[in-house]
C-alpha positions in Angstrom: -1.6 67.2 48.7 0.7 64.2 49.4 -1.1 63.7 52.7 -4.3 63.2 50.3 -3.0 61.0 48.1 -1.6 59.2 50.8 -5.3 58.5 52.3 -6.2 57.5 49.4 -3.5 54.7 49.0 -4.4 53.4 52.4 -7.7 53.3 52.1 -7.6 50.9 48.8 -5.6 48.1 51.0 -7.5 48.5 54.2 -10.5 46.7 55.6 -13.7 48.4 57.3 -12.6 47.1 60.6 -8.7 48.6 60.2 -7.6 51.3 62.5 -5.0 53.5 60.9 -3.3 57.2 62.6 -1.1 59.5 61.2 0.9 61.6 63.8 1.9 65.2 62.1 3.5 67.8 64.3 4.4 70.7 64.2 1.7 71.7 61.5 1.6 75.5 61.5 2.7 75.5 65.2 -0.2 72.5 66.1 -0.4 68.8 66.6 -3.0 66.7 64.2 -4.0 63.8 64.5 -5.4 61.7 61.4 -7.4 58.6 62.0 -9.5 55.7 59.7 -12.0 54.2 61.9 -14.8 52.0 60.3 -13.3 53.4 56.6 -14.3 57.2 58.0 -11.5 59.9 58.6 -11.2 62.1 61.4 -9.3 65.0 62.3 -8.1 66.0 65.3 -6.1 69.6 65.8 -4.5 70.2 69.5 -3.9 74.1 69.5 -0.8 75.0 72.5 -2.2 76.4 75.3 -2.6 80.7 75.2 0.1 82.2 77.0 
């Protein structure tokens, strides 16, 4: 929820060519990584390796 509504603020000050990433770790035992790119936003979830 408060990751939402901080997109949300970002993307009212930012410009189409303005690269923004937000680092979260750990979420649920993962790494994300949040990224505007050309005012899109793309998830990225790195799982640890199976033991």
């Amino acid at each position: 929820r408060r990751l939402s509504s901080l997109k949300r603020e970002i993307d009212k000050v930012t410009d189409y060519y303005d690269v923004i990433r937000i680092y979260q770790y750990p979420l649920e035992g993962m790494f994300a990584l949040t990224t505007l790119k050309n005012n899109k936003w793309r998830r990225i979830i790195v799982r640890p390796p199976k033991s």
